[in-house]
C-alpha positions as CSV (number, residue, x, y, z in Angstrom):
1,X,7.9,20.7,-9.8
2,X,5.0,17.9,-9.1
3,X,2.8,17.2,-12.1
4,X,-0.1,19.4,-11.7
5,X,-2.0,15.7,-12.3
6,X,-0.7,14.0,-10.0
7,X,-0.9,17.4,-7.1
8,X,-4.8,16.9,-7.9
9,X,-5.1,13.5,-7.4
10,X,-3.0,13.7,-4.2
11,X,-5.1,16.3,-2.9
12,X,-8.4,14.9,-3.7
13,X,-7.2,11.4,-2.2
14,X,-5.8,13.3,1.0
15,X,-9.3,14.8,1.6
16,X,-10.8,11.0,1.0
17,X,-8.6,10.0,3.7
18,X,-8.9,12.8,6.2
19,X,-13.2,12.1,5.9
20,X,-12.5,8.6,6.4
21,X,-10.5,9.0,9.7
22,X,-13.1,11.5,10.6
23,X,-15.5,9.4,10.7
24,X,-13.9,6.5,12.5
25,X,-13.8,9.1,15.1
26,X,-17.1,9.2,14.7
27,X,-18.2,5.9,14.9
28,X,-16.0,5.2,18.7
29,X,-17.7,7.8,19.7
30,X,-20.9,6.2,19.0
31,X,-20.0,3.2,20.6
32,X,-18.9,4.9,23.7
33,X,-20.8,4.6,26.5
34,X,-23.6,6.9,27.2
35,X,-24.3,8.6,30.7
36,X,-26.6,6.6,32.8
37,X,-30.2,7.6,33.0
38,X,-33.0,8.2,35.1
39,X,-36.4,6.7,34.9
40,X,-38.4,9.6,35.9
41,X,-41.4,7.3,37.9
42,X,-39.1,4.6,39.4
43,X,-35.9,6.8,39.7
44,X,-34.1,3.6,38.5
45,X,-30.9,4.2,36.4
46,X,-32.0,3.2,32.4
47,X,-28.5,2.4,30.3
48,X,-29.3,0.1,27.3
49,X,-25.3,0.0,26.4
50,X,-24.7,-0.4,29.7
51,X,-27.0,-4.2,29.7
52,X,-25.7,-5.3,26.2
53,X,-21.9,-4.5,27.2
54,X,-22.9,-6.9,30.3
55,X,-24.7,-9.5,28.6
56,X,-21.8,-10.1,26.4
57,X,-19.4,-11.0,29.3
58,X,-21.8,-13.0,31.0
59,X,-21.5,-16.6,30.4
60,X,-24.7,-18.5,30.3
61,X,-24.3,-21.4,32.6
62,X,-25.5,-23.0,35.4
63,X,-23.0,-21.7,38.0
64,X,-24.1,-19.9,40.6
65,X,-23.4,-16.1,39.6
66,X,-21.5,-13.7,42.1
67,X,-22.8,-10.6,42.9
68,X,-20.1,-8.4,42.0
69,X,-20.6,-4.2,41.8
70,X,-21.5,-4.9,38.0
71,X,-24.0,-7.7,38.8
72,X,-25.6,-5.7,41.4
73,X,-26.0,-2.6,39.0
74,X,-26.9,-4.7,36.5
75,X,-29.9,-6.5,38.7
76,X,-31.2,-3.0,39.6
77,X,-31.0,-1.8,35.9
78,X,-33.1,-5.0,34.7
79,X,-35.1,-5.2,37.6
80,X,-34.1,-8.8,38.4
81,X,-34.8,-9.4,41.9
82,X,-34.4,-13.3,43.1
83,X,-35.8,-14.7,46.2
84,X,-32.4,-16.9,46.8
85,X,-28.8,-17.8,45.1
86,X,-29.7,-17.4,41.2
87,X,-27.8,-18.9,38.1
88,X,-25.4,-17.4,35.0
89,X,-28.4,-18.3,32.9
90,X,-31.0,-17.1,34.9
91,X,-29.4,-13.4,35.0
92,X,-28.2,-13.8,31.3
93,X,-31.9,-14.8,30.5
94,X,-33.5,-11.7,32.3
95,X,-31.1,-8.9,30.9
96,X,-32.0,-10.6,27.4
97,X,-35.8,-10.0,28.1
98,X,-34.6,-6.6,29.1
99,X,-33.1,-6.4,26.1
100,X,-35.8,-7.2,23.5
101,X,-37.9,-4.6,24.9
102,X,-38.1,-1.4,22.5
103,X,-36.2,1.2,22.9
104,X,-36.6,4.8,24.5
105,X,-36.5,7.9,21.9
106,X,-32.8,8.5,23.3
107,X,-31.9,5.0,22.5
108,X,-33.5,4.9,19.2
109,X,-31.4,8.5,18.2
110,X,-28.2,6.9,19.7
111,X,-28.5,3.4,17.7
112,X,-29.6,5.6,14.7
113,X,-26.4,7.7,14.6
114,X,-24.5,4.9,15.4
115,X,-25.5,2.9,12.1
116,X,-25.3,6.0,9.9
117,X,-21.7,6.8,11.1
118,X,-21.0,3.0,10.4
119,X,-22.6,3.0,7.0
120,X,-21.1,6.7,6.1
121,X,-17.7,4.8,6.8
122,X,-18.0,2.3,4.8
123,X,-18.8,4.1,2.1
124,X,-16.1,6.5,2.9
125,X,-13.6,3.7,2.7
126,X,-14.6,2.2,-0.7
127,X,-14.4,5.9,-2.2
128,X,-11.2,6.0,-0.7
129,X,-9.7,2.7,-2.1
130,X,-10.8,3.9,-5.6
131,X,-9.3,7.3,-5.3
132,X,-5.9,5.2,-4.4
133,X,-6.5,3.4,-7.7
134,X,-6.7,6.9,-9.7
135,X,-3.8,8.1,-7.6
136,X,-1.3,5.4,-8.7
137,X,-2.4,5.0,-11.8
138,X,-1.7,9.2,-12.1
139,X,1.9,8.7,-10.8
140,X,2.5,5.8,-13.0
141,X,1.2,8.1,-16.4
142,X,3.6,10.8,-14.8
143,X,6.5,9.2,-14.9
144,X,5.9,7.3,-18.6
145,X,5.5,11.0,-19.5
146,X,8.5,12.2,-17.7
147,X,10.5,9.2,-18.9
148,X,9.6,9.8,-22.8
149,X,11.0,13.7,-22.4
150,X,14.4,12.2,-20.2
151,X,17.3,13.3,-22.2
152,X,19.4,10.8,-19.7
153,X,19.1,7.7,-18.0
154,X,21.2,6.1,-15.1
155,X,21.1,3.0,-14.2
156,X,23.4,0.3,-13.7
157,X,25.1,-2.0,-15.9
158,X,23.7,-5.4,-15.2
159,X,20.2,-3.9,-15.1
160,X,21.0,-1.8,-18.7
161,X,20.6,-5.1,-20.7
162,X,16.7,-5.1,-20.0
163,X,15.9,-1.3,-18.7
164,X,13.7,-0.9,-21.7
165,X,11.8,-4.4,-21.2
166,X,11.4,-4.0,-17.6
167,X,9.9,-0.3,-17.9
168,X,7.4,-1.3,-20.4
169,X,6.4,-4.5,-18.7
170,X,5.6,-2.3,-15.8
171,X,3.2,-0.2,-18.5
172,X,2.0,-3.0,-19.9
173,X,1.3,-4.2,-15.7
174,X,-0.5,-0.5,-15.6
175,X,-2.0,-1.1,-18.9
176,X,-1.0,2.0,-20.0
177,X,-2.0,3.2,-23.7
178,X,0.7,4.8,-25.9
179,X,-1.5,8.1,-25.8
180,X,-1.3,7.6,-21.9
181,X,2.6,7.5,-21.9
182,X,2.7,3.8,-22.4
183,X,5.2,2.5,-25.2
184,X,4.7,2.1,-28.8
185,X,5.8,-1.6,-30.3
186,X,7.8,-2.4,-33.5
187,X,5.7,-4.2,-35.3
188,X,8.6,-7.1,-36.6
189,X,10.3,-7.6,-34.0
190,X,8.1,-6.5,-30.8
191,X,10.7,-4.6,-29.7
192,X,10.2,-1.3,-27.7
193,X,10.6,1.8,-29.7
194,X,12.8,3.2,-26.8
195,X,15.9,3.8,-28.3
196,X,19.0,4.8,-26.1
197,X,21.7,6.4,-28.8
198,X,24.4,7.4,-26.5
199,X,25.8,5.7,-23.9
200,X,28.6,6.7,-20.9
201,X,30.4,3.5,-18.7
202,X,31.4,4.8,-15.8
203,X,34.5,2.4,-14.2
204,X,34.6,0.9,-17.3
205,X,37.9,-0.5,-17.0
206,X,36.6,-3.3,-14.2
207,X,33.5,-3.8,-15.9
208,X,33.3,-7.4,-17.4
209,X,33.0,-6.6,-21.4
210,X,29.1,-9.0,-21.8
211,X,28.1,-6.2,-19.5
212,X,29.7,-3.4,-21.1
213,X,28.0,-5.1,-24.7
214,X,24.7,-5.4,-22.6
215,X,24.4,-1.5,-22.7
216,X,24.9,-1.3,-26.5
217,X,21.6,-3.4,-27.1
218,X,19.0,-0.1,-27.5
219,X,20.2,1.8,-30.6
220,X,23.4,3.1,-29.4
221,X,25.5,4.7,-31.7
222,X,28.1,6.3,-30.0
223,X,30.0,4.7,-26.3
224,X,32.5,6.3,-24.1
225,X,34.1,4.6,-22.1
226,X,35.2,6.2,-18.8
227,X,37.9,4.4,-16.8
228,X,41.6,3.0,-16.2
229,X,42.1,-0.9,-17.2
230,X,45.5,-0.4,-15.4
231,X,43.6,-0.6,-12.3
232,X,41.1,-2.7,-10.8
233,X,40.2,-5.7,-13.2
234,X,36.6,-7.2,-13.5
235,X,35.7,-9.4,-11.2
236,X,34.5,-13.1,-11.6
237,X,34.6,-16.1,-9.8
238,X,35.0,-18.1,-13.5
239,X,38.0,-20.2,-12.7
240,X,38.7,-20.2,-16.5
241,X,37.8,-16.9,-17.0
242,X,41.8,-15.3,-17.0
243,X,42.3,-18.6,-19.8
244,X,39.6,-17.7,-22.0
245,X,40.2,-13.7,-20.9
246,X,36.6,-13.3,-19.8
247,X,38.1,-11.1,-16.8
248,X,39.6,-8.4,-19.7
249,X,37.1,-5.4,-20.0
250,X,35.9,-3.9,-23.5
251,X,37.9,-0.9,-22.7
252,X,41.6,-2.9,-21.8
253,X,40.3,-4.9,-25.0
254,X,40.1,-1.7,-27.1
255,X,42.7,0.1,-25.8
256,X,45.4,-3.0,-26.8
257,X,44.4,-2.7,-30.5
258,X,44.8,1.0,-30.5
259,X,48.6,-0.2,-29.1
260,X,48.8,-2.6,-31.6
261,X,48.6,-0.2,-33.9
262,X,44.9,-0.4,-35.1
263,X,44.3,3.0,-34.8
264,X,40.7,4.1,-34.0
265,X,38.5,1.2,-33.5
């Protein structure tokens, strides 16, 4: 079962992010364009968004501008009406002046709900990020407290020689108290009070033995080893390692003395 903790935080952070997308939704809808309109006097079509979508792919130059379908409706929306062949500038300058002139009511409501929706997301996303925060940091207490109730622990044996250093570094990276599920310190040594009394080596017979003795380094006080040394051998690319008998695993090791006649070691 899911920590109940960590089921709230997830909830509350889904509902952050499902107002957040909502109101991205929001805002391209605001920028959408609006339906032309009317002037009721000179029957003229009036569409603000419309003029600033225009002016920002006009260039404003001194060539001679082409009267294109958008130029034209543009022209008739600004009221620009030139005696001869007119510049970039001259139409750029013109929808500018049209531009600067205060909105209608409509436009005022549309460019009002436009910034809210904007400012509403932004502060949507900020609340969001921080509810991310909370949310880690509520799965990383979970499993510190899930970890200090494991009866068992599996891992690997190269990675055994430093699983308790590496799991409190990443407390101490959380900066997790003790009382939060962090780990407590011996106070001599500064060595994690973590210890790890029984220990199981699976394949233990083609397990180099400084790995084998890597798992032995958290309080264990009882190993079995789990295996056949009459089969694969470890592996290492040592070229001395067969003169030296670095490639002979702590079980072959253990199980020659017991031949020997050492008995139980």
């Amino acid at each position: 079962a899911k920590d109940t903790t960590v089921q709230k935080a997830e909830s509350t952070l889904a509902s952050a992010t499902l107002k957040r997308e909502l109101l991205e939704e929001r805002v391209k809808d605001a920028a959408k364009p609006t339906k032309p309109k009317k002037d009721k006097e000179s029957g003229k079509e009036n569409n603000r968004g419309f003029v600033e979508r225009a002016v920002q792919k006009l260039k404003p130059d001194k060539l001679p501008c082409k009267k294109t379908p958008g130029v034209v409706r543009l022209m008739d929306m600004i009221d620009y009406t030139p005696a001869g062949q007119f510049m970039n500038l001259e139409l750029y300058a013109a929808a500018q002046a049209y531009l600067n002139k205060a909105p209608d009511d409509a436009d005022v409501k549309a460019l009002s709900a436009a910034s809210a929706a904007k400012l509403a997301l932004k502060e949507a996303r900020e609340v969001e990020r921080g509810l991310a925060v909370s949310y880690d940091k509520c799965v990383e207490k979970a499993k510190w407290r899930i970890w200090r109730k494991a009866r068992c622990v599996a891992c690997t044996a190269a990675s055994a020689v430093h699983v308790t250093r590496r799991l409190v570094q990443a407390m101490d990276d959380e900066g997790l108290t003790e009382e939060e599920g962090g780990m407590a310190f011996d106070q001599e040594d500064d060595e994690p009070v973590m210890p790890l009394e029984y220990v199981v080596l699976d394949e233990a017979g083609a397990l180099l033995e400084p790995d084998a003795l890597g798992c032995l380094l958290h309080g264990a006080r009882a190993l079995l080893l789990v295996g056949d040394h009459y089969q694969l051998p470890p592996f290492t690319k040592w070229q001395g390692a067969e003169r030296e008998e670095y490639n002979v695993s702590l079980m072959e090791r253990m199980a020659k003395l017991a031949e020997a006649g050492h008995g139980r070691v």
